[in-house]
C-alpha positions as CSV (number, residue, x, y, z in Angstrom):
1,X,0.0,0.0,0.0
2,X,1.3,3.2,-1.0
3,X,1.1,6.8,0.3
4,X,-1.9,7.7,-2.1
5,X,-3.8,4.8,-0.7
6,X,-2.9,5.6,2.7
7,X,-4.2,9.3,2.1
8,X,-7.4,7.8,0.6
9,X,-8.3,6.2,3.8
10,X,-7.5,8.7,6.0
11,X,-9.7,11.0,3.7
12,X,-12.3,9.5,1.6
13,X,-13.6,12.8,0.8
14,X,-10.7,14.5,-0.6
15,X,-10.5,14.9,-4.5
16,X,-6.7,15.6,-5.2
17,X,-6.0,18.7,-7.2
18,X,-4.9,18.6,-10.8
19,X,-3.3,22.2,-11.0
20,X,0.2,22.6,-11.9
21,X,2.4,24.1,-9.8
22,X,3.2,27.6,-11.6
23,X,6.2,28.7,-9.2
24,X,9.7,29.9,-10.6
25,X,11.3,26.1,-9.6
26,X,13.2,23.7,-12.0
27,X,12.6,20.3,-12.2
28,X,14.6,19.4,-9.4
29,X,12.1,21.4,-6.9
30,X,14.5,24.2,-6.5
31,X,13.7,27.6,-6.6
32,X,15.1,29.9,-9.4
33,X,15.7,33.4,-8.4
34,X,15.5,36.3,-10.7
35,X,18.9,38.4,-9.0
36,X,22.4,36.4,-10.1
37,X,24.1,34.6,-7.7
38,X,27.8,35.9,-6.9
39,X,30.7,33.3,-7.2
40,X,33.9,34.8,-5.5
41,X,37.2,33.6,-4.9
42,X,39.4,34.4,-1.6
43,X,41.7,32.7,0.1
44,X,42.0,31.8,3.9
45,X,44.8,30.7,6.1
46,X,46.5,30.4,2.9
47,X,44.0,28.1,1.0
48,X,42.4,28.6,-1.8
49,X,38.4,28.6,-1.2
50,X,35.3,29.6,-3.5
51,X,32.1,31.3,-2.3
52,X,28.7,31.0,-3.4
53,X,26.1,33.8,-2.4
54,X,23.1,35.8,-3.3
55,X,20.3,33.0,-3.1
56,X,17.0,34.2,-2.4
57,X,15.0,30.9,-1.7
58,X,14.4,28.4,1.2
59,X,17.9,27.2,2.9
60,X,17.3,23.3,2.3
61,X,17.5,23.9,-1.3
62,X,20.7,25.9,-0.6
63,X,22.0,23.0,1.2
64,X,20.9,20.6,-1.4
65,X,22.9,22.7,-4.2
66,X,25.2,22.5,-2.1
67,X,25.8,19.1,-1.5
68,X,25.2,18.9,-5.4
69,X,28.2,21.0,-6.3
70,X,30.3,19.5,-3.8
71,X,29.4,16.0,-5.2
72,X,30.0,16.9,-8.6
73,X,33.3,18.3,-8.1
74,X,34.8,15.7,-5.5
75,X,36.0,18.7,-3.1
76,X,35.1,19.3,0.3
77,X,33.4,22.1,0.9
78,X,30.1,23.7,3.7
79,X,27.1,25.5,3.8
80,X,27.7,28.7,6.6
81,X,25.8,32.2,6.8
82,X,23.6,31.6,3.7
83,X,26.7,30.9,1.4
84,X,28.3,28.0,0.1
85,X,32.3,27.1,0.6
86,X,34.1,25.2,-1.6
87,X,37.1,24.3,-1.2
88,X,39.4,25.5,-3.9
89,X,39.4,27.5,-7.3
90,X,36.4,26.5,-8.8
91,X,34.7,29.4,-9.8
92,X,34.3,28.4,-13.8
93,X,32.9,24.7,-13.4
94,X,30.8,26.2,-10.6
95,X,29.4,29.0,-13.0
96,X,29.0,26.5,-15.6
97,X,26.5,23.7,-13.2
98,X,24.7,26.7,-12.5
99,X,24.2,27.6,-15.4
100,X,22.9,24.5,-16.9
101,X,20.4,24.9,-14.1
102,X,18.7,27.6,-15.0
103,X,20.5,30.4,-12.6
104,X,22.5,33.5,-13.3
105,X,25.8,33.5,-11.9
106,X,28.1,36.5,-11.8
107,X,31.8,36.6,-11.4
108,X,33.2,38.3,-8.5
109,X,36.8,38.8,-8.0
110,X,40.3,38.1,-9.9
């Protein structure tokens, strides 16, 4: 028994909606943002480190980009202050995942 059947005995009354959802989200669920995201390198204690900011939507889909760039790009990396670390200089295969998503990302810094 699924979670549609489970629902239907709970609530025999309830006729499921058939509207799409019409938000500005991708396919993945996560929300696309009109303002571009600012990809920025620096460098702390002497390492190299790239930062991701500007997103205007719900953390957990921060933390789930996240985890997706970190996964893509075998690196180590955190999600602090409503930015994402990664460790190292990977500003253009960062700019170019995010890209193929759907977002604008701008260029910050040498």
């Amino acid at each position: 028994m699924d979670l549609k059947d489970q629902l239907k005995n709970l609530f025999p009354d309830h006729t499921p909606s058939t509207e799409e959802d019409t938000s500005t989200s991708n396919k993945e669920g996560i929300w696309m943002q009109e303002a571009p995201m600012i990809c920025k390198y620096e460098k702390r204690k002497g390492k190299p480190i790239t930062i991701i900011e500007g997103y205007t939507g719900a953390d957990e889909d921060f933390k789930k980009l996240a985890k997706e760039l970190k996964t893509k790009l075998s690196v180590g990396g955190s999600f602090k202050d409503d930015s994402i670390i990664i460790q190292g200089d990977y500003r253009d295969k960062i700019m170019d995942i995010l890209k193929e998503k759907g977002f604008k990302v701008k260029r910050v810094g040498g």
